[in-house]
TORPA-4810 file (N, C-alpha, C, O; in nm, 3 decimals):
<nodes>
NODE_1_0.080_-0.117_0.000_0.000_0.000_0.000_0.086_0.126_0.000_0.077_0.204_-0.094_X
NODE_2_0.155_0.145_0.085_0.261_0.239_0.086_0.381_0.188_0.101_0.416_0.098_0.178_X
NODE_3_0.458_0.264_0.006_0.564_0.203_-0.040_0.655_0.349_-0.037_0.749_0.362_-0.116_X
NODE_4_0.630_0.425_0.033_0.665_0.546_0.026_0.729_0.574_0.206_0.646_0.576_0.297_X
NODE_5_0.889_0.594_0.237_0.897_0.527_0.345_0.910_0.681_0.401_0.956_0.769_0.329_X
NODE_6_0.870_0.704_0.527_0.865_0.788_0.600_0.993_0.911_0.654_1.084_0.885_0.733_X
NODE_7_0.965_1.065_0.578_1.096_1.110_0.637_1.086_1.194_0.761_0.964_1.213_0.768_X
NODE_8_1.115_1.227_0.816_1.159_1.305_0.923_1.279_1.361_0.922_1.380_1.291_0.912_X
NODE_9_1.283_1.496_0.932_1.389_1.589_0.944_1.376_1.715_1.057_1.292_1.805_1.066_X
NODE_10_1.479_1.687_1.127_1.455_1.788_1.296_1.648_1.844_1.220_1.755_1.788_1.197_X
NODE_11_1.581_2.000_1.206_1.683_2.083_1.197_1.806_2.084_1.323_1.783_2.048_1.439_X
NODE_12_1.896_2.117_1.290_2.018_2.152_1.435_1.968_2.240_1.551_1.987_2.218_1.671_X
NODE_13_1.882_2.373_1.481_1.839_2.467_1.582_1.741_2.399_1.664_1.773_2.373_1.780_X
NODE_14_1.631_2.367_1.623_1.526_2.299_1.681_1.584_2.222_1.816_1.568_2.271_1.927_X
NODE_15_1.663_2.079_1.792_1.732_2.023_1.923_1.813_2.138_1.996_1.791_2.142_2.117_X
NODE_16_1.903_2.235_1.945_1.944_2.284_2.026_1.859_2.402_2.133_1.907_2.439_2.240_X
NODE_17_1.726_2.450_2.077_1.622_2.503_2.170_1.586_2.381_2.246_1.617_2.378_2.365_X
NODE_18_1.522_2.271_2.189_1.484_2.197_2.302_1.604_2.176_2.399_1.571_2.179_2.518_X
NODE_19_1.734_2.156_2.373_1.826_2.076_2.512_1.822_2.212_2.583_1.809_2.199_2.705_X
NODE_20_1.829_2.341_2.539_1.839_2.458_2.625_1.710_2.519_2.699_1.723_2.610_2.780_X
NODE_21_1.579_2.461_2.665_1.426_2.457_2.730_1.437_2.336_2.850_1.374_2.357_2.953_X
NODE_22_1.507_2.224_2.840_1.514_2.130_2.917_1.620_2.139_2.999_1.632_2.053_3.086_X
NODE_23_1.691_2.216_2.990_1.804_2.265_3.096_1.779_2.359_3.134_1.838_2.377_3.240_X
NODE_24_1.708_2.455_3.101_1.717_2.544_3.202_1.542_2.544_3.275_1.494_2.634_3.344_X
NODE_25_1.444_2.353_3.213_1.327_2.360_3.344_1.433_2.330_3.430_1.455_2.421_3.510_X
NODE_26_1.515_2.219_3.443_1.609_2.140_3.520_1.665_2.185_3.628_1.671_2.135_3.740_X
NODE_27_1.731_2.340_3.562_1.801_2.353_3.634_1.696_2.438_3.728_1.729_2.436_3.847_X
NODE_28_1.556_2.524_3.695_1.473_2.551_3.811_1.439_2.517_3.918_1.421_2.574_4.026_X
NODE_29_1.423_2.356_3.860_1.371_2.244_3.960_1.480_2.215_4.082_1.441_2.184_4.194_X
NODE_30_1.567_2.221_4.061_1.726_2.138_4.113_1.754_2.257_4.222_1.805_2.228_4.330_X
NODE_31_1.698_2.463_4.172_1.709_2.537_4.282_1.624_2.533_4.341_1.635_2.580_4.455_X
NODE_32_1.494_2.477_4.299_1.394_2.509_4.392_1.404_2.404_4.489_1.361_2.434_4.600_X
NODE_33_1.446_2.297_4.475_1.429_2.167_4.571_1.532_2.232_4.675_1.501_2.254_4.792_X
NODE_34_1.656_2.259_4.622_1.788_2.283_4.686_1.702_2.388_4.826_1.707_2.355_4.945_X
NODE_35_1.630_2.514_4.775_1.591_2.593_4.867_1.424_2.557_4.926_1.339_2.639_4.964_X
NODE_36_1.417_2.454_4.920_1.271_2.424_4.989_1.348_2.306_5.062_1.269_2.217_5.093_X
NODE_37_1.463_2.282_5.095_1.517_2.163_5.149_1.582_2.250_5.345_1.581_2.218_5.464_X
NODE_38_1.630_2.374_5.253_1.715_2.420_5.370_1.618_2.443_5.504_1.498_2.443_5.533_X
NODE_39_1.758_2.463_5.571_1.701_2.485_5.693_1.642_2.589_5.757_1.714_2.687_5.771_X
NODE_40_1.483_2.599_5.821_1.437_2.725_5.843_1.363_2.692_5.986_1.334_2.579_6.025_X
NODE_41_1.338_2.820_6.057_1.255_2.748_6.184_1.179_2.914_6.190_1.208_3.013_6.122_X
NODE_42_1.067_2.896_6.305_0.998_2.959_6.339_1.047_3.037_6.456_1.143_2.993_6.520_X
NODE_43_1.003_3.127_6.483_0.985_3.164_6.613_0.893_3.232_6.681_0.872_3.348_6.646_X
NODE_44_0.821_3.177_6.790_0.718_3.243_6.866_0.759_3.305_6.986_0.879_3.318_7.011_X
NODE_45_0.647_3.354_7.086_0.662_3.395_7.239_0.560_3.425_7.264_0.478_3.452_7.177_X
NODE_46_0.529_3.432_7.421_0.412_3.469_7.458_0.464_3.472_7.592_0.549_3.395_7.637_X
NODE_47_0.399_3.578_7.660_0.433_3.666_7.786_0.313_3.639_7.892_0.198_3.644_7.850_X
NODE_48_0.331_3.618_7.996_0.253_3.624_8.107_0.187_3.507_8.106_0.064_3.511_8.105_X
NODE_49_0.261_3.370_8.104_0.215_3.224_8.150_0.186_3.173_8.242_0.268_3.220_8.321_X
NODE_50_0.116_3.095_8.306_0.092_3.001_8.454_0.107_2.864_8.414_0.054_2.804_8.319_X
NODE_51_0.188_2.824_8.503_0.214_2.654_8.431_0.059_2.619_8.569_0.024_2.671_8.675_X
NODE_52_0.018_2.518_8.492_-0.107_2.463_8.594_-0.085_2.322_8.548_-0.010_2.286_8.457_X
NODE_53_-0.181_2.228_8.642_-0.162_2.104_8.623_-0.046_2.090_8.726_-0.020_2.162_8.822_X
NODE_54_0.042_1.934_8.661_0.171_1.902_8.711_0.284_1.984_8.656_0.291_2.023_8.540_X
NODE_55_0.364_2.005_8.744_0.456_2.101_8.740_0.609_2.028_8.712_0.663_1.976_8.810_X
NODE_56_0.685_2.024_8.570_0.769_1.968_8.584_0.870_2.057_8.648_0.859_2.173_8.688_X
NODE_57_0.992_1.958_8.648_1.093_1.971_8.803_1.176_2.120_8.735_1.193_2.150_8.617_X
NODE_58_1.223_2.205_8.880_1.250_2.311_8.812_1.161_2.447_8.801_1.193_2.566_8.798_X
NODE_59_1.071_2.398_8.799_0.914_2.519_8.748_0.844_2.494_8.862_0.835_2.391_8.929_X
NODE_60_0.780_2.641_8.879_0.710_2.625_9.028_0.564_2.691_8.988_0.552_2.760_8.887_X
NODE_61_0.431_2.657_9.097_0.315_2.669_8.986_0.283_2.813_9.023_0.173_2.833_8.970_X
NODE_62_0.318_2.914_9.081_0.251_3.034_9.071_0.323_3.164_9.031_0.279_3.279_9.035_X
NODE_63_0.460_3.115_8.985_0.545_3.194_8.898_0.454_3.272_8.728_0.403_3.189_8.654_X
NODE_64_0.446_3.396_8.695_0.485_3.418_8.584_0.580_3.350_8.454_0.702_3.361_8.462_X
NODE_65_0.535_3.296_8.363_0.662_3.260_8.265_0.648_3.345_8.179_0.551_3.421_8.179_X
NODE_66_0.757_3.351_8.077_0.775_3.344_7.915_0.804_3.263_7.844_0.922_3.226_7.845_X
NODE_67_0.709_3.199_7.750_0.688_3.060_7.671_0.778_3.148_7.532_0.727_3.247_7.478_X
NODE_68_0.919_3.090_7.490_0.956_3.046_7.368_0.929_2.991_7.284_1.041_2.953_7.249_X
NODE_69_0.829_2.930_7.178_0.870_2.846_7.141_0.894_2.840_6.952_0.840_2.910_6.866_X
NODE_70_0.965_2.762_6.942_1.070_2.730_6.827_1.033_2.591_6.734_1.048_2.475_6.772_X
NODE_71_0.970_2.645_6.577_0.942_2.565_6.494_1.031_2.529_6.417_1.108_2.611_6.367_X
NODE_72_1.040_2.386_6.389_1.105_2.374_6.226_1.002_2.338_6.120_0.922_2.245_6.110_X
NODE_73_1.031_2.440_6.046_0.937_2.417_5.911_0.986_2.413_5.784_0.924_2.444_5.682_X
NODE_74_1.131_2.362_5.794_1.185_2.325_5.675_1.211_2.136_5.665_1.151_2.043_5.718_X
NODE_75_1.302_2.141_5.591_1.277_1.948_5.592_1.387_1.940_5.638_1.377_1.841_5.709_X
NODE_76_1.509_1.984_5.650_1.631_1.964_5.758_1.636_1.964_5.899_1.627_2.069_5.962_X
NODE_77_1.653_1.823_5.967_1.675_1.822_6.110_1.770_1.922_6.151_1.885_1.929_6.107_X
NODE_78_1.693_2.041_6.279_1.813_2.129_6.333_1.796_2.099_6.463_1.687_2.078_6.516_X
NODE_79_1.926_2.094_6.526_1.942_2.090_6.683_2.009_2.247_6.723_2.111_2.308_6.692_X
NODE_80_1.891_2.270_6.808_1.896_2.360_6.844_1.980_2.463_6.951_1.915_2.502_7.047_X
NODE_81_2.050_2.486_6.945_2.122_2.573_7.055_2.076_2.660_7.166_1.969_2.636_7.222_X
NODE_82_2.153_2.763_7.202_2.079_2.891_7.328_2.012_2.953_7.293_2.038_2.980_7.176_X
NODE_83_1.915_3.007_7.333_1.805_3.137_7.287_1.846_3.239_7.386_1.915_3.209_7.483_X
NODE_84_1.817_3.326_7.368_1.856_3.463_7.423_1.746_3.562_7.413_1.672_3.545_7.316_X
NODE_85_1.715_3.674_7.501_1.677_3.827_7.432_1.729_3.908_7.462_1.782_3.928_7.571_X
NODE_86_1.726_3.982_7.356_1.794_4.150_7.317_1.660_4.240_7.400_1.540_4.234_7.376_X
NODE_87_1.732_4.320_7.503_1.721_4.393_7.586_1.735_4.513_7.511_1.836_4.498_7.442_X
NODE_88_1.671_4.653_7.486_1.665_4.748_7.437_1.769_4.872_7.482_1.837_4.954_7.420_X
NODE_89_1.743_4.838_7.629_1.800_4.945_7.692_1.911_4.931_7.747_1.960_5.016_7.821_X
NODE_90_1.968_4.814_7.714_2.114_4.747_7.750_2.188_4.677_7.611_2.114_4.634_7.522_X
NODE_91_2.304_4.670_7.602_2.361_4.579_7.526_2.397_4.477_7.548_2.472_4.419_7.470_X
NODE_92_2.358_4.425_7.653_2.368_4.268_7.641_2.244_4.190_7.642_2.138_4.227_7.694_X
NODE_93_2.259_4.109_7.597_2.177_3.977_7.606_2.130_3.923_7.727_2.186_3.922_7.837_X
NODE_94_1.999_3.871_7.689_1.936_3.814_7.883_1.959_3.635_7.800_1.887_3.608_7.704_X
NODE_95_2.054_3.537_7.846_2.059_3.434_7.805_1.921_3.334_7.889_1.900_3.355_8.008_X
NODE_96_1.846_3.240_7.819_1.779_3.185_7.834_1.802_3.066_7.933_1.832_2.966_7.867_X
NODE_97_1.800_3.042_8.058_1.888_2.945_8.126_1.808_2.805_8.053_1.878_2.725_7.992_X
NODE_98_1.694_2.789_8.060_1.601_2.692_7.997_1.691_2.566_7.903_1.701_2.444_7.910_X
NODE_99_1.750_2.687_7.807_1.815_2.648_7.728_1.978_2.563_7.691_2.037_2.524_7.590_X
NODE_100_2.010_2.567_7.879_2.114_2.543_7.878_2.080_2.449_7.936_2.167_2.363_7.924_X
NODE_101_1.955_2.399_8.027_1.966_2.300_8.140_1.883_2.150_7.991_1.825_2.155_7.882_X
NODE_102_1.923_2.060_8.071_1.827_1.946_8.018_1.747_1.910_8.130_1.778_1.834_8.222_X
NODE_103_1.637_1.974_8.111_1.513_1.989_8.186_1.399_1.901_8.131_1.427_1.787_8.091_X
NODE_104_1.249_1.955_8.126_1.139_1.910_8.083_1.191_1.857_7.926_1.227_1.739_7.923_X
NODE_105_1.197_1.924_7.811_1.222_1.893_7.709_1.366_1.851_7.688_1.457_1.933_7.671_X
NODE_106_1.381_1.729_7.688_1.535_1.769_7.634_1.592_1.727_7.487_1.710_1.747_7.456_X
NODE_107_1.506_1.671_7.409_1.470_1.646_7.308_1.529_1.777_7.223_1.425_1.842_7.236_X
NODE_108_1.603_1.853_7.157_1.638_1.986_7.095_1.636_1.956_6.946_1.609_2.046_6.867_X
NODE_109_1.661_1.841_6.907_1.651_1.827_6.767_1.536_1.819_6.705_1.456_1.729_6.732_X
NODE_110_1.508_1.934_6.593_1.407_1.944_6.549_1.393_1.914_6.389_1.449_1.973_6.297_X
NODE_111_1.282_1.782_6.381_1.264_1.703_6.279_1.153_1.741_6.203_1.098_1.846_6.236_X
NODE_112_1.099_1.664_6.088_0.929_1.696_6.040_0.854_1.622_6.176_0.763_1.677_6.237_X
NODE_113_0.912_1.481_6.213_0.858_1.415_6.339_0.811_1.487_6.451_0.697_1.475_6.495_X
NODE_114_0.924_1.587_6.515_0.893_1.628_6.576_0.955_1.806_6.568_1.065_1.849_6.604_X
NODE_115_0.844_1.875_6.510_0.908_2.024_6.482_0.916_2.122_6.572_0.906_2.235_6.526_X
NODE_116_0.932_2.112_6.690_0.844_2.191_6.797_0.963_2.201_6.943_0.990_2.087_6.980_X
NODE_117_1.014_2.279_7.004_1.053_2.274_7.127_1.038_2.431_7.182_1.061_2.536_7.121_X
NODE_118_0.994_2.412_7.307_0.983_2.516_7.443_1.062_2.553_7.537_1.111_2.477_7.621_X
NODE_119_1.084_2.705_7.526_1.166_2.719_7.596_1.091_2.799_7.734_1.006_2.878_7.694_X
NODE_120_1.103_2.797_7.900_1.036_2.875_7.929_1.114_2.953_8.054_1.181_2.889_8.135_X
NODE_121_1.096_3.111_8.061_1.191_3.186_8.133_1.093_3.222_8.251_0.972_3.225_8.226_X
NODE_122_1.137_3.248_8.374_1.078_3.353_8.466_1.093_3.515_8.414_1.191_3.582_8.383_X
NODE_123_0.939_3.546_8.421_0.928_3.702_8.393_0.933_3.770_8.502_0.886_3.884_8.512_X
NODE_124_0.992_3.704_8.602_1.012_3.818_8.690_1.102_3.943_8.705_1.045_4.040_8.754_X
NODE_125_1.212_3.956_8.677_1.249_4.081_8.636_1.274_4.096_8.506_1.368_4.161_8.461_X
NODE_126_1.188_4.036_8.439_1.199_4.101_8.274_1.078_4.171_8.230_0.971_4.119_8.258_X
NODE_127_1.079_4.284_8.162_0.958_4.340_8.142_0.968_4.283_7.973_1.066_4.277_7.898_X
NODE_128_0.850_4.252_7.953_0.918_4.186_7.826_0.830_4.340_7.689_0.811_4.311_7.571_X
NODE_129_0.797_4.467_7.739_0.765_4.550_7.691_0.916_4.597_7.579_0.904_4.653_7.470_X
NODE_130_1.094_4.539_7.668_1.187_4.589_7.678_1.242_4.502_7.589_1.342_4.527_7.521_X
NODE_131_1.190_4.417_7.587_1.270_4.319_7.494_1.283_4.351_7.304_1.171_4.361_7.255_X
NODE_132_1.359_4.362_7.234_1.446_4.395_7.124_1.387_4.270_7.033_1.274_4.287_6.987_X
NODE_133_1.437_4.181_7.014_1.408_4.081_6.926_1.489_3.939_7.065_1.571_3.945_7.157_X
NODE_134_1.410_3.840_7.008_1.449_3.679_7.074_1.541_3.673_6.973_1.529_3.718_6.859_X
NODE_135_1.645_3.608_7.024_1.760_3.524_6.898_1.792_3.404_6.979_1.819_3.396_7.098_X
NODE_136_1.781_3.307_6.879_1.810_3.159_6.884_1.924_3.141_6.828_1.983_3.237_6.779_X
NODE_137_1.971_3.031_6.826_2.087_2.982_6.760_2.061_2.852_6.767_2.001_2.796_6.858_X
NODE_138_2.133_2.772_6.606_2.134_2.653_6.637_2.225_2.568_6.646_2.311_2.656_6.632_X
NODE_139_2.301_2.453_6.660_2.375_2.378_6.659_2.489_2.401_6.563_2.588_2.329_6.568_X
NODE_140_2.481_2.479_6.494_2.634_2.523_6.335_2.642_2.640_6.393_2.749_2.700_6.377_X
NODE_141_2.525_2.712_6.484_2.608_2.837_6.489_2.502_2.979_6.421_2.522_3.097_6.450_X
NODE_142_2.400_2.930_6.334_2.365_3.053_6.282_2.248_3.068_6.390_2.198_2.991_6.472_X
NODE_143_2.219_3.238_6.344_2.115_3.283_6.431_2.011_3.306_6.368_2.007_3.293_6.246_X
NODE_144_1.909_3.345_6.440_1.764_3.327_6.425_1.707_3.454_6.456_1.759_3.478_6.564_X
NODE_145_1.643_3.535_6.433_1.618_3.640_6.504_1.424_3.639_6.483_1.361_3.597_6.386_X
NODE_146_1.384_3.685_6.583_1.269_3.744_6.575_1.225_3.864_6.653_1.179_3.855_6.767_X
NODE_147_1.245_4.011_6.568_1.167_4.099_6.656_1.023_4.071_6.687_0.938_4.003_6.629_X
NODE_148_1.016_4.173_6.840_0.905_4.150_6.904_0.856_4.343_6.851_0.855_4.424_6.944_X
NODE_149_0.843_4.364_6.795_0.774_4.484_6.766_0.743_4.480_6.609_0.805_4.403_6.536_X
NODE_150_0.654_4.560_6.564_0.654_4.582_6.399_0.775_4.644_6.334_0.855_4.579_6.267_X
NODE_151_0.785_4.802_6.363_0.888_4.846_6.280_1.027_4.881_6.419_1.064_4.985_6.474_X
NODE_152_1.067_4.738_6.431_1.211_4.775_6.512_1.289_4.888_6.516_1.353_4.934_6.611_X
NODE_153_1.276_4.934_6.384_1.417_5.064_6.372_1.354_5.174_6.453_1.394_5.231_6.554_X
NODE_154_1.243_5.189_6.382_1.176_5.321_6.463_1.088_5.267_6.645_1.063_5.354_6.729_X
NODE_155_1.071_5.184_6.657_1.039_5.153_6.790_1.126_5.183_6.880_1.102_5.255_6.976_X
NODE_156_1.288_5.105_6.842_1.404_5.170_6.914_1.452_5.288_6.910_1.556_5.308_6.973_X
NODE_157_1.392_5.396_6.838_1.447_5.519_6.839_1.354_5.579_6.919_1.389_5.651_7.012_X
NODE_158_1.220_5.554_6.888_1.112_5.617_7.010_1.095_5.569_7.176_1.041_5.634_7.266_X
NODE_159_1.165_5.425_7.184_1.163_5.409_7.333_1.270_5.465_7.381_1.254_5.481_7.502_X
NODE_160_1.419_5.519_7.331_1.526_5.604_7.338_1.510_5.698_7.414_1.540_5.733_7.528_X
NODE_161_1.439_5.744_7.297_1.317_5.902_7.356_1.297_5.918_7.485_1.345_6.002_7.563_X
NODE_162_1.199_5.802_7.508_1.076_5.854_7.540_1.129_5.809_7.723_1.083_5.856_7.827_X
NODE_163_1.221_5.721_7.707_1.276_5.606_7.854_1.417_5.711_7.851_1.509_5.667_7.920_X
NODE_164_1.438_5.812_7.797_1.608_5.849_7.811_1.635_5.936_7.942_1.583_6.041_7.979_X
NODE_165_1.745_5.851_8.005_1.726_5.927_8.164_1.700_5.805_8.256_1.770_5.785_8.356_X
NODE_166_1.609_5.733_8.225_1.521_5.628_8.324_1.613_5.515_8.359_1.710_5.477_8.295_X
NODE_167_1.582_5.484_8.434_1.639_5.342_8.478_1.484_5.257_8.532_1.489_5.141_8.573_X
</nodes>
């Protein structure tokens, strides 16, 4: 019936758009995985806690706390290091003792399993109105920051102000 055998002809340009359409989906894919892989965590807080119930060891039940707590929401296990807060009206750091003891949680490595650890401080002489941003750190060393105000730059220039003189 046909005796007429089939040609096909794919010019040089043609393959060379396709290998350069297929390298560069490739290479999209290969950054996007790379940066949906790394490591990222959360950070929360919340001021003026009552532990109720059972009281683990360490924590007493009619204290004030400040609840830390610290997500991972990337797909890399991070073990977590010290948390700290930045004090406004001082330059140093209020270190988190929580963070140093192996207490209630001692679990610090944070998985998809388990993304979640608490840190918790006595608010008793911390006003946490004063507090700058929480910084974490994790196990390599990098930091974490989360201000506790909207626009930091100008918050710290107006509590300057407004506290200058005060103790």
């Amino acid at each position: 019936m046909l005796n007429n055998p089939i040609n096909i002809q794919i010019s040089a340009s043609a393959v060379a758009w396709y290998g350069a359409i297929i390298a560069t989906a490739g290479a999209f894919v290969s950054i996007y995985n790379a940066w949906r892989d790394r490591s990222k965590i959360k950070i929360k807080y919340n001021a003026n806690n009552y532990i109720a119930g059972k009281v683990p060891a360490g924590y007493s039940l009619g204290k004030k706390y400040i609840i830390i707590s610290v997500y991972n929401i990337g797909r890399r296990p991070i073990k977590m290091g010290n948390i700290s807060l930045k004090l406004v009206d001082q330059n140093k750091f209020c270190l988190i003792s929580d963070s140093l003891m192996n207490s209630y949680n001692q679990n610090r490595v944070l998985t998809e399993e388990n993304p979640e650890t608490m840190y918790l401080l006595e608010a008793d002489g911390i006003d946490f109105c004063k507090v700058e941003y929480v910084l974490a750190y994790d196990g390599v060393g990098r930091k974490y920051k989360k201000y506790t105000h909207l626009l930091p730059t100008f918050w710290k220039i107006w509590f300057k102000l407004t506290h200058y003189g005060k103790k």
